[in-house]
Backbone as a chain_set.jsonl record, in Angstrom:
{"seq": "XXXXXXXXXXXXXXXXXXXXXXXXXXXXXXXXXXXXXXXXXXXXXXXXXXXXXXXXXXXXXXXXXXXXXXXXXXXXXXXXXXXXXXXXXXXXXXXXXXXXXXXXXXXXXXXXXXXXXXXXXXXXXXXXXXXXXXXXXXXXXXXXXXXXXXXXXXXXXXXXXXXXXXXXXXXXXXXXXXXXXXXXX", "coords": {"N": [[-0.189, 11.858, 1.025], [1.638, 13.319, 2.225], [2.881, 14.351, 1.038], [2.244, 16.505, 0.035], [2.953, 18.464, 1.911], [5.514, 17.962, 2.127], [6.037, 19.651, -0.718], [5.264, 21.588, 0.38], [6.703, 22.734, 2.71], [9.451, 22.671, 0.607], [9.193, 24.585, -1.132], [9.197, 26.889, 0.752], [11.471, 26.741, 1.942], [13.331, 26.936, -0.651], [11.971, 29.746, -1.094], [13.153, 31.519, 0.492], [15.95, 31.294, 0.953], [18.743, 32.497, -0.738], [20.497, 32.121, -2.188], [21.253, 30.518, -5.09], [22.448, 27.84, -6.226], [21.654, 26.491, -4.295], [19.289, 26.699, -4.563], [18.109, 25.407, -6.808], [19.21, 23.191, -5.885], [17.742, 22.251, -4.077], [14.943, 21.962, -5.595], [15.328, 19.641, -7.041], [15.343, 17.512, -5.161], [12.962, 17.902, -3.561], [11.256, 17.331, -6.371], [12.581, 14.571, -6.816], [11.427, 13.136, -4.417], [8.578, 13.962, -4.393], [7.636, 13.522, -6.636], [7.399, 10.387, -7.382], [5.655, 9.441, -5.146], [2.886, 11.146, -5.563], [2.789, 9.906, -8.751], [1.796, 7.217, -7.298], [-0.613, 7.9, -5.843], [-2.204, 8.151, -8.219], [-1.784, 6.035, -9.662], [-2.622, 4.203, -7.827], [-3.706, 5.124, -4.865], [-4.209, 7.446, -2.658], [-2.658, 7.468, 0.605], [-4.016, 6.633, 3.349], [-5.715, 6.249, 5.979], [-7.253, 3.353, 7.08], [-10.602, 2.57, 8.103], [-11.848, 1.929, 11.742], [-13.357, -0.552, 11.516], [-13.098, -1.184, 9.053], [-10.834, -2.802, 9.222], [-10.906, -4.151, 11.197], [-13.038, -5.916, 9.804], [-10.774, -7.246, 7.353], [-9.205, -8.792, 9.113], [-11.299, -10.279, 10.059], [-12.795, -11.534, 8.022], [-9.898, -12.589, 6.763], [-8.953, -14.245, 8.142], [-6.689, -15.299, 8.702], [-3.863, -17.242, 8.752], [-0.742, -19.892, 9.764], [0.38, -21.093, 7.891], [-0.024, -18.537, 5.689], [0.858, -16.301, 2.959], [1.497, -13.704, 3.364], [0.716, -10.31, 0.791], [0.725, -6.392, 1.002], [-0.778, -3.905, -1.072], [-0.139, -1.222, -1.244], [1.015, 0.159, 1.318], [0.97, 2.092, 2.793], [1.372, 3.605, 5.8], [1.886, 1.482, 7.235], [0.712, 0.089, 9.159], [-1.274, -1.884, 8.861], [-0.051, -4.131, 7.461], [2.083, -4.631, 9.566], [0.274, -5.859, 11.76], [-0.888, -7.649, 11.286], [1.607, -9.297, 10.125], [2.009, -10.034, 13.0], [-0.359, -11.636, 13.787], [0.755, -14.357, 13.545], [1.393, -15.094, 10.72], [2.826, -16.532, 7.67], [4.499, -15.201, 6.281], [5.142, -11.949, 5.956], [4.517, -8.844, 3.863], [4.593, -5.518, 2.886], [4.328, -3.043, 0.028], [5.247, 0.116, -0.716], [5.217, 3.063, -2.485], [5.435, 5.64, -2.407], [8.092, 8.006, -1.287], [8.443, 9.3, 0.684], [5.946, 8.724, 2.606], [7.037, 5.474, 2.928], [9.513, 5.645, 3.784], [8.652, 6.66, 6.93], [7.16, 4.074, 6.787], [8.669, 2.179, 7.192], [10.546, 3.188, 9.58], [8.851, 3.069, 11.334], [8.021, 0.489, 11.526], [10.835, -1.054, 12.117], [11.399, 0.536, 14.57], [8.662, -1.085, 16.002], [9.635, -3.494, 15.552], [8.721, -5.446, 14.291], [7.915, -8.235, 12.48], [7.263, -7.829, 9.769], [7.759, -7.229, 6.549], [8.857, -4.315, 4.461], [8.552, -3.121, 1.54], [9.872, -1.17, -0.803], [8.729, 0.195, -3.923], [7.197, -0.35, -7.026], [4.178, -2.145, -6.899], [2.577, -2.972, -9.186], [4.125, -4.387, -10.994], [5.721, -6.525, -9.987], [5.579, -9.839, -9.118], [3.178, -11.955, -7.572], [3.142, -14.71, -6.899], [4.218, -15.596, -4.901], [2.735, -15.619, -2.731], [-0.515, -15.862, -0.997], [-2.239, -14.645, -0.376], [-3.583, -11.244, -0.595], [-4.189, -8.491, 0.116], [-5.44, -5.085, -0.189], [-6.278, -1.583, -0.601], [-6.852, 0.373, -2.972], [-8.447, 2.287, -5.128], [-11.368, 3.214, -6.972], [-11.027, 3.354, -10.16], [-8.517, 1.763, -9.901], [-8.937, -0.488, -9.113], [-10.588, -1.51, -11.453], [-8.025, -1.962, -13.043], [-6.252, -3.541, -11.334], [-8.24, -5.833, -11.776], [-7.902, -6.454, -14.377], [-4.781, -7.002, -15.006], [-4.062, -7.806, -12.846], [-5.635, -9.782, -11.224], [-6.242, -12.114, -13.213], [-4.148, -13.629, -13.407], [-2.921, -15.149, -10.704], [-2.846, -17.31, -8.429], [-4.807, -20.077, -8.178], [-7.01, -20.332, -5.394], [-5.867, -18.501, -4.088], [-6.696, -15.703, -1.789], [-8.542, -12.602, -2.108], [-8.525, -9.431, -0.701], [-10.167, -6.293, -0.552], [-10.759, -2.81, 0.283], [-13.013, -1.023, 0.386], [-13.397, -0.278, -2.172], [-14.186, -2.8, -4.794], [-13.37, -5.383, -6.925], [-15.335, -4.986, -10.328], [-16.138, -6.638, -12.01], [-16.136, -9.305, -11.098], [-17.467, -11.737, -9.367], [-17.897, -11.489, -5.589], [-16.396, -13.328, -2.923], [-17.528, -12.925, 0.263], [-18.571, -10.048, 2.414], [-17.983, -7.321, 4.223], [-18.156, -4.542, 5.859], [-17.51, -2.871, 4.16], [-15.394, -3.874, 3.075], [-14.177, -6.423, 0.651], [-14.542, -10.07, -0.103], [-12.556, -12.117, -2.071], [-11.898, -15.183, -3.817], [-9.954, -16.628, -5.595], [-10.83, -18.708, -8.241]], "CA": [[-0.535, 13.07, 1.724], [2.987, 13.462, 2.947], [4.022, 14.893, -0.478], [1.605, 17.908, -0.115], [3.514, 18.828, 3.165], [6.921, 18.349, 1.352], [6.347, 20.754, -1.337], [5.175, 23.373, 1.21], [8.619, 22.536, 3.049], [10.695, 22.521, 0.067], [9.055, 26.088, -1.518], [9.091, 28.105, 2.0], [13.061, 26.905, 1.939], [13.397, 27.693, -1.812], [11.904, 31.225, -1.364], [14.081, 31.584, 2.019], [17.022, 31.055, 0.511], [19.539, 33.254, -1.82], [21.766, 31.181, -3.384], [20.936, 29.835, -6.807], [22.6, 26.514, -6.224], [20.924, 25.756, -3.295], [17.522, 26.561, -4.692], [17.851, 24.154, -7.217], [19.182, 21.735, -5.484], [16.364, 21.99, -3.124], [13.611, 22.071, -6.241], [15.321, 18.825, -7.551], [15.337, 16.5, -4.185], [11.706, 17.752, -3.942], [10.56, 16.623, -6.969], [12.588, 13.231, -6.904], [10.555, 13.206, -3.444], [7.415, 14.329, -4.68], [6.911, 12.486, -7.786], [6.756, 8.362, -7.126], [4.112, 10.066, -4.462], [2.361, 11.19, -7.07], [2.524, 8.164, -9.066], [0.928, 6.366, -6.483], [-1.711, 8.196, -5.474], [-2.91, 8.353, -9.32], [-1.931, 4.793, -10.212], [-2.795, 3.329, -6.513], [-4.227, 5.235, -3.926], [-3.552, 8.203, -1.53], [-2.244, 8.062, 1.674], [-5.426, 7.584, 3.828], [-5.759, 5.206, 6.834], [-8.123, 2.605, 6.813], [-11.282, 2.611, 9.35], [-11.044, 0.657, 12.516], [-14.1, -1.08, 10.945], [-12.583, -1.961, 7.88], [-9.621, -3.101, 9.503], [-11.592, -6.003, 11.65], [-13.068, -7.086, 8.817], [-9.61, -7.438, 6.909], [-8.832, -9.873, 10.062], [-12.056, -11.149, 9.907], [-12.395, -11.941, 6.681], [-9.033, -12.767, 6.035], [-8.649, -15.984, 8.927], [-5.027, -15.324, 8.643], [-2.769, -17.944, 9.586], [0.707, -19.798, 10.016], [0.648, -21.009, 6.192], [-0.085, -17.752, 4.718], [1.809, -15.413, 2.753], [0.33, -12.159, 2.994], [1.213, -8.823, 0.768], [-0.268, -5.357, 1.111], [-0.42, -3.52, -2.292], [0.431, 0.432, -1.261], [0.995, -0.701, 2.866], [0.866, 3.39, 3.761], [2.568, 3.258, 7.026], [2.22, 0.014, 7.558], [0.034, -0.491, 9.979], [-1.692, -3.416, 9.069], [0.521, -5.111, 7.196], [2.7, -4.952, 10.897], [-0.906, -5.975, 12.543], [-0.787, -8.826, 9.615], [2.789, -9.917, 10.967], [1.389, -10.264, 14.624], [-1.202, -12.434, 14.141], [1.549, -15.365, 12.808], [1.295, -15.552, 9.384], [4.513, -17.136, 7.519], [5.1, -13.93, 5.658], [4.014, -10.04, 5.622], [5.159, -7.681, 2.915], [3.869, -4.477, 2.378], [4.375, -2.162, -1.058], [4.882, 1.053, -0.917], [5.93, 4.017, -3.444], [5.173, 7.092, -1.666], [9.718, 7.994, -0.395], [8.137, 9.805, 2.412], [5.575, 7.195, 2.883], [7.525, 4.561, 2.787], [10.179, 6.006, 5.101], [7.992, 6.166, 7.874], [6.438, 3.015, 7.508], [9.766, 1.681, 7.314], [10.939, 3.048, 10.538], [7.664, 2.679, 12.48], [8.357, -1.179, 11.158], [11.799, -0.807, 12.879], [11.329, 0.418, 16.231], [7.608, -1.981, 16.519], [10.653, -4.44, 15.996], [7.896, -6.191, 13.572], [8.499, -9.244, 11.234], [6.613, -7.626, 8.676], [8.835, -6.574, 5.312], [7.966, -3.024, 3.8], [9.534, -2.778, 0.529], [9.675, 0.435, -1.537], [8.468, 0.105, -5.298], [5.723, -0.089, -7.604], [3.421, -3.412, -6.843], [2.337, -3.456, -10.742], [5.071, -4.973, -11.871], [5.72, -7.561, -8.924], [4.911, -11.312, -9.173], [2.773, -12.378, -6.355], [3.188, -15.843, -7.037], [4.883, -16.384, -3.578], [1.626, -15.085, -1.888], [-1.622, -16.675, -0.941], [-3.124, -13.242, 0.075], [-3.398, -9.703, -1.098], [-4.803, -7.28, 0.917], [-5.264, -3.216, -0.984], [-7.177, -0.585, -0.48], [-7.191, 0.714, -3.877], [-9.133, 3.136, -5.826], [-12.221, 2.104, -7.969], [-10.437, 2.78, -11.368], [-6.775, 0.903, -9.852], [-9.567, -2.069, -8.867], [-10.629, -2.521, -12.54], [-6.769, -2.447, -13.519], [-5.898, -4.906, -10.512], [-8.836, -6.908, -11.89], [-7.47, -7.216, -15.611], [-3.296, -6.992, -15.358], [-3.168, -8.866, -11.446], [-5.746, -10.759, -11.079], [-5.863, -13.198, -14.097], [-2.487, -14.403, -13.056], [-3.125, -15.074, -9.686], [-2.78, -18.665, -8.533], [-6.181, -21.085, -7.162], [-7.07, -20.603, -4.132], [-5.9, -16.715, -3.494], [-7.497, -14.366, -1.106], [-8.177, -10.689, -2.158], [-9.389, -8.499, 0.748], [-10.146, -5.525, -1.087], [-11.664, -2.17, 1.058], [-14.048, 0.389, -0.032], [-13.63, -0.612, -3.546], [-13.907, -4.047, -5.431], [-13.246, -5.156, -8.727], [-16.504, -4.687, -10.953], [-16.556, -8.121, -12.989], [-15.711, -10.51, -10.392], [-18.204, -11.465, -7.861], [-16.943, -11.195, -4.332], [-16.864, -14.241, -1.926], [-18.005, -12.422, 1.349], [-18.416, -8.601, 2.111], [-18.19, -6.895, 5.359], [-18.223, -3.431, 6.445], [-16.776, -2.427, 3.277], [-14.509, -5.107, 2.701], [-15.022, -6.808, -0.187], [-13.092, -10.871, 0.021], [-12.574, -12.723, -3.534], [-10.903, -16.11, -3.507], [-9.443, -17.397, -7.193], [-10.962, -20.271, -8.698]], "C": [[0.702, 13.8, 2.242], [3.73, 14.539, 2.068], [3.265, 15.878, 0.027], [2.079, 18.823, 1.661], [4.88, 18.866, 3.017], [6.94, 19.394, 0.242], [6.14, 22.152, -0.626], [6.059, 23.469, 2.292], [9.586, 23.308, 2.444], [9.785, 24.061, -0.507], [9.158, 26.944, -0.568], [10.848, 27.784, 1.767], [13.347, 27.227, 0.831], [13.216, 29.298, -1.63], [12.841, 31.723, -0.256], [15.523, 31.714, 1.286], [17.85, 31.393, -0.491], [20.343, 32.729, -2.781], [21.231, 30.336, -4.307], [21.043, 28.188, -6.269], [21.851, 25.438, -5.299], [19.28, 25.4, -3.673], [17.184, 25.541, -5.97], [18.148, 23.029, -6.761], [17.661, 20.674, -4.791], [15.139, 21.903, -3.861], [13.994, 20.345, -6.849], [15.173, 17.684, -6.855], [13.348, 16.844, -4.025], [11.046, 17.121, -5.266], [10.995, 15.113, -7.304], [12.175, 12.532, -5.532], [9.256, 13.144, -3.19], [7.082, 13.177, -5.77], [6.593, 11.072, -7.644], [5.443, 8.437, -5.917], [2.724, 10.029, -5.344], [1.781, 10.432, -8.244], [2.203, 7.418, -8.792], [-0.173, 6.606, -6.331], [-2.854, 8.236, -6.496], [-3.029, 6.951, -9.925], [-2.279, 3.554, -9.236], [-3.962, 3.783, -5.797], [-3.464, 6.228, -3.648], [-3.636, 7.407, -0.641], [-3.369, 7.679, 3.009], [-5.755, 6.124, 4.846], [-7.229, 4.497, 6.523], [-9.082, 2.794, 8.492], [-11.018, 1.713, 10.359], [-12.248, -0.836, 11.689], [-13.74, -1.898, 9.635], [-11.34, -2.74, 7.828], [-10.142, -4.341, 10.197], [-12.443, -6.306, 10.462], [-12.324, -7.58, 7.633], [-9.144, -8.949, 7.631], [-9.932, -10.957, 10.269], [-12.155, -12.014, 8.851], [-10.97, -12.8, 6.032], [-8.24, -14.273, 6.919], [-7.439, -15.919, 8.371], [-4.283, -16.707, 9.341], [-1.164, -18.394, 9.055], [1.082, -20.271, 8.476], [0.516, -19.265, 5.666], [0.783, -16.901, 4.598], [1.216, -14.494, 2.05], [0.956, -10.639, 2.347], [0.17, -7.696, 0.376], [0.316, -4.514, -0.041], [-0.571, -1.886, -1.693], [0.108, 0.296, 0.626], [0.683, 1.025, 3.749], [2.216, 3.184, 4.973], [2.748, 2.282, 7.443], [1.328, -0.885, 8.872], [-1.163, -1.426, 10.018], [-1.332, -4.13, 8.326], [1.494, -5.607, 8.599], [1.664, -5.907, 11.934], [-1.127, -7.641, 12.073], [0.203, -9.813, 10.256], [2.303, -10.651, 12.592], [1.03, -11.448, 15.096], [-0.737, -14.067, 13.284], [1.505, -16.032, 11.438], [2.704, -16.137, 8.887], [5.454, -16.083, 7.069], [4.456, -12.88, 5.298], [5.071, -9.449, 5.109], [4.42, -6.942, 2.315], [5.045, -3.547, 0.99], [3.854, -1.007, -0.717], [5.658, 2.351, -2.123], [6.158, 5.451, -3.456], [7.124, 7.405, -0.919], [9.248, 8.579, 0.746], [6.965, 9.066, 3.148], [5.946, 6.343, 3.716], [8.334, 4.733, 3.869], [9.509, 5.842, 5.934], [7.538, 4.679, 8.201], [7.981, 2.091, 7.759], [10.464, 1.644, 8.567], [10.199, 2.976, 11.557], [8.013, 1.202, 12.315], [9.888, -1.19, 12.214], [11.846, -0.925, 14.367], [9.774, -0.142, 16.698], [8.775, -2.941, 17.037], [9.806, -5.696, 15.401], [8.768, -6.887, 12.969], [7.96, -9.053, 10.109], [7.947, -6.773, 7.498], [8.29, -5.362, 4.676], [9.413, -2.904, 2.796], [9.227, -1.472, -0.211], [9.715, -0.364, -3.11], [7.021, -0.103, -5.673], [5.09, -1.827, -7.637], [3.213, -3.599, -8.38], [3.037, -3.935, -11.933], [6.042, -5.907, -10.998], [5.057, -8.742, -9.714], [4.155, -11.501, -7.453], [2.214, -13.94, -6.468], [3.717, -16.725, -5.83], [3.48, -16.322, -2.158], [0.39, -15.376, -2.154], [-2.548, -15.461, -0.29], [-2.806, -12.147, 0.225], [-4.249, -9.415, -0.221], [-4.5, -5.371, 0.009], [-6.144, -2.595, -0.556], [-6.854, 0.345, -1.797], [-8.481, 1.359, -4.429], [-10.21, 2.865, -6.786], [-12.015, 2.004, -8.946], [-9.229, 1.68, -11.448], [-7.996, -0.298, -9.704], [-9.632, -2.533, -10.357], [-9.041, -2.462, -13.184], [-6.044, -3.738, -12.62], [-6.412, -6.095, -11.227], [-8.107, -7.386, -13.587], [-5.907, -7.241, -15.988], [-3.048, -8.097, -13.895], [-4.202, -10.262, -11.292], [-6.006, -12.562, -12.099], [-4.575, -13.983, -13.721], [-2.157, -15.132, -11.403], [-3.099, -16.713, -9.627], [-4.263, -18.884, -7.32], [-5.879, -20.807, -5.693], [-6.447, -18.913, -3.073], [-6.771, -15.893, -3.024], [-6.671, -13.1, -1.678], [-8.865, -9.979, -1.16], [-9.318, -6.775, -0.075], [-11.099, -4.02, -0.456], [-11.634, -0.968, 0.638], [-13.842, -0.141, -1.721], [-13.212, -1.968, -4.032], [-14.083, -4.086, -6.556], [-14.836, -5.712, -9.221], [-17.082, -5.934, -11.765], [-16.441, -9.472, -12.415], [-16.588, -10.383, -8.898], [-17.25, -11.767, -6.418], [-17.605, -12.78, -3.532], [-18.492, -13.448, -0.502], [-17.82, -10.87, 1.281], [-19.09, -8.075, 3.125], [-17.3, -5.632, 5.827], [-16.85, -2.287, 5.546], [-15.501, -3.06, 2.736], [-15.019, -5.926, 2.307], [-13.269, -8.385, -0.409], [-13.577, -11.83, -1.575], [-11.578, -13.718, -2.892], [-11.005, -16.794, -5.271], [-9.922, -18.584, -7.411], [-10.576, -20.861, -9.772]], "O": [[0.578, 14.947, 2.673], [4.707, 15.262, 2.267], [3.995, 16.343, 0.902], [1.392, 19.647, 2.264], [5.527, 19.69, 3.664], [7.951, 20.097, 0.25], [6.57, 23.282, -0.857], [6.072, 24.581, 2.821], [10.32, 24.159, 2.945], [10.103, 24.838, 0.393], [9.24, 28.085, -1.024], [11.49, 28.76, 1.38], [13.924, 28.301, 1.001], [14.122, 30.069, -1.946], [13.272, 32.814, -0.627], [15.932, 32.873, 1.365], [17.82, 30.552, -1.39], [20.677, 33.004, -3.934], [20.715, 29.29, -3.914], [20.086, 27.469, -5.982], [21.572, 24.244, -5.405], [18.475, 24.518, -3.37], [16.096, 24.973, -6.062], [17.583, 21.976, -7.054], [17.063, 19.598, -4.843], [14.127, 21.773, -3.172], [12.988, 19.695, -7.132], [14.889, 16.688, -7.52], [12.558, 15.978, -4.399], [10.18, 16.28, -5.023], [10.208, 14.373, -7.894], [12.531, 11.36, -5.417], [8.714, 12.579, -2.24], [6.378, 12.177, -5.629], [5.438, 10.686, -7.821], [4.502, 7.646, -5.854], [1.891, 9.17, -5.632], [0.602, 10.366, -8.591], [2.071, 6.507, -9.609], [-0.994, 5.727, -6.594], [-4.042, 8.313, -6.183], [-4.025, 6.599, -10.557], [-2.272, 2.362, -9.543], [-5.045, 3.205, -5.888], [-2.305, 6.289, -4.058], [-4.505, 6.538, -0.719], [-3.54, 8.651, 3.743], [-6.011, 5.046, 4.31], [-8.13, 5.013, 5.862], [-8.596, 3.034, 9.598], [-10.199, 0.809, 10.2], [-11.784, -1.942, 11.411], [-14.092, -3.042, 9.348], [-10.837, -3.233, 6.819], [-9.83, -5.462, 9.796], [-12.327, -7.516, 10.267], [-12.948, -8.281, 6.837], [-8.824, -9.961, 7.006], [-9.721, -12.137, 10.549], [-11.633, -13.128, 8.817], [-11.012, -13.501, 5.021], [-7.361, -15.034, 6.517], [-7.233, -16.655, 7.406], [-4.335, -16.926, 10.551], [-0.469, -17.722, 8.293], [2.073, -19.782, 7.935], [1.557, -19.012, 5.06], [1.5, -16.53, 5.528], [0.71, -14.345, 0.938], [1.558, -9.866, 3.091], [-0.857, -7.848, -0.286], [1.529, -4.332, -0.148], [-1.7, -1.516, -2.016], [-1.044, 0.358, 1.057], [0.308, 1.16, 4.913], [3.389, 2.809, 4.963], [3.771, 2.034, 8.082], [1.365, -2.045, 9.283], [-1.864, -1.667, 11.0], [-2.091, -5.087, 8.171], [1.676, -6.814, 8.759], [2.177, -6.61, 12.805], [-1.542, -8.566, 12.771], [-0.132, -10.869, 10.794], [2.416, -11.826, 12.94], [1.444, -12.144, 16.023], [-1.517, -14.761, 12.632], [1.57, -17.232, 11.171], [3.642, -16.196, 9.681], [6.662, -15.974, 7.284], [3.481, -12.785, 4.553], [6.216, -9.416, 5.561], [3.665, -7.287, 1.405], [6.272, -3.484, 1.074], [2.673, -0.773, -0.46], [6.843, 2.179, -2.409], [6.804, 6.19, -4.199], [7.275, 6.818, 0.152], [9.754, 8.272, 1.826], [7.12, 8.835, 4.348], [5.549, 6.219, 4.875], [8.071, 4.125, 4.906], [9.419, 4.629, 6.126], [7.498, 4.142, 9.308], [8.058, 1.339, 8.731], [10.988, 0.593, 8.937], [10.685, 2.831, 12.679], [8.377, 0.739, 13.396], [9.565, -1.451, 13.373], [12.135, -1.851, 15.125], [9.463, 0.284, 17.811], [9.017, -3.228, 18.209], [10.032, -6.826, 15.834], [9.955, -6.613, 12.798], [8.045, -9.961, 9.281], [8.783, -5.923, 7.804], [7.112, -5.453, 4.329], [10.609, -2.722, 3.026], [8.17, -0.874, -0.013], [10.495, -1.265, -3.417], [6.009, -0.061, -4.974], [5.605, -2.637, -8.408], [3.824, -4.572, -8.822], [2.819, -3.951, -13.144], [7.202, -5.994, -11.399], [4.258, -8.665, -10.647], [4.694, -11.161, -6.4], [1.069, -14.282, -6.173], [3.719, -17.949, -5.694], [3.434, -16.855, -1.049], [-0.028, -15.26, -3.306], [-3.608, -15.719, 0.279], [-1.908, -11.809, 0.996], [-5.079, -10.236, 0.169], [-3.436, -4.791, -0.207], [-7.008, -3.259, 0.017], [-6.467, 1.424, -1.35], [-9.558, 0.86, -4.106], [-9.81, 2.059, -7.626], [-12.405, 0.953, -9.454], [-8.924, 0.972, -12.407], [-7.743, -1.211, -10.489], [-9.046, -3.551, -10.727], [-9.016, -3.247, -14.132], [-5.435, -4.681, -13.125], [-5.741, -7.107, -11.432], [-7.862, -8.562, -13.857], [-5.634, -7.472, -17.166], [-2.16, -8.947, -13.824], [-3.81, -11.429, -11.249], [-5.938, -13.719, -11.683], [-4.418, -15.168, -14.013], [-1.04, -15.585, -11.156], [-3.305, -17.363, -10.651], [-4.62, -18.308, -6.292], [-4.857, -20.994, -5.033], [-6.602, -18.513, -1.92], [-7.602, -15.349, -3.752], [-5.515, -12.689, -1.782], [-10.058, -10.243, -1.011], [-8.232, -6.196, -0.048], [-12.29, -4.107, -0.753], [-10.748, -0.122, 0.514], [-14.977, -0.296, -2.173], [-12.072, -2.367, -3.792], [-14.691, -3.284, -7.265], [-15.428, -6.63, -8.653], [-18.261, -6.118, -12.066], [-16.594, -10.53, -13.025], [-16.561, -9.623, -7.93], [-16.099, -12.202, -6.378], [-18.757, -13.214, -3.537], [-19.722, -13.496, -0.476], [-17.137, -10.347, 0.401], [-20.314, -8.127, 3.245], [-16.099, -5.656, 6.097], [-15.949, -1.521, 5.888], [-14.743, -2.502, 1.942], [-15.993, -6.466, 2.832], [-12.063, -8.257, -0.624], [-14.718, -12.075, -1.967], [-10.78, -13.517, -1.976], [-11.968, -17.277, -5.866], [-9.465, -19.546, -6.794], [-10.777, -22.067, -9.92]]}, "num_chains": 1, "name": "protein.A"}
């Protein structure tokens, strides 16, 4: 959502602005700004906070503890993979691909002064072989691609916490208030 507030930034300073060099410069940092946005929101998800509702049953559902190693597949700002961190898990790492995104959640992560990790890149080409629980909020076409490129590979005994949309061929353990929990067998 961030991107559609950077191009109407970067075109009011484009048309503002006389000098040639500048106005491309300024059309080319926008679109290497804009685009991995873009790329997310079509191959992930927008932008789009999660309810508080769907957020206790993430925590519900997801009986977090000091073994687990929890990552959030497009983390937004980060606020519950930081929420994730809190509640003593061994390890929180959120994915994100959004640069203006990501920034934020990056420095909201910062000054919380969280132990949660927010990395920048594309989750679909990650191993999550170090991690005993996914958490996404994904899109209902990215669910059936989660379900046939991530989760086949997935090791026994993995929690998926998956909200507002679950994958279509795989029945769900439990399923509360739009949170939908799968565990690998």
């Amino acid at each position: 959502m961030f991107e559609v507030f950077l191009v109407f930034i970067f075109c009011v300073l484009i048309f503002l602005t006389d000098v040639v060099w500048v106005k491309i410069f300024l059309l080319v940092l926008a679109v290497l700004l804009v685009l991995p946005g873009i790329y997310a929101m079509y191959y992930g998800a927008p932008c789009v906070p999660s309810l508080k509702k769907a957020v206790r049953a993430i925590f519900l559902l997801g009986n977090f503890g000091k073994k687990d190693s929890v990552v959030e597949l497009g983390c937004g700002r980060g606020q519950i993979i930081r929420k994730i961190a809190l509640s003593g898990v061994k390890k929180a790492v959120g994915y994100e691909l959004s640069i203006p995104t990501y920034m934020v959640a990056k420095v909201s992560n910062l000054l919380c002064r969280s132990r949660a990790e927010i990395r920048f890149g594309n989750f679909w080409n990650k191993d999550f072989c170090d991690f005993n629980v996914i958490v996404c909020f994904l899109m209902k076409d990215t669910m059936r691609k989660f379900e046939k490129d991530i989760w086949p590979d997935l090791k026994k005994g993995t929690r998926v916490l998956a909200n507002a949309f679950g994958m279509p061929n795989v029945k769900y353990s439990k399923k509360m208030d739009g949170v939908y929990l799968y565990v690998k067998k």
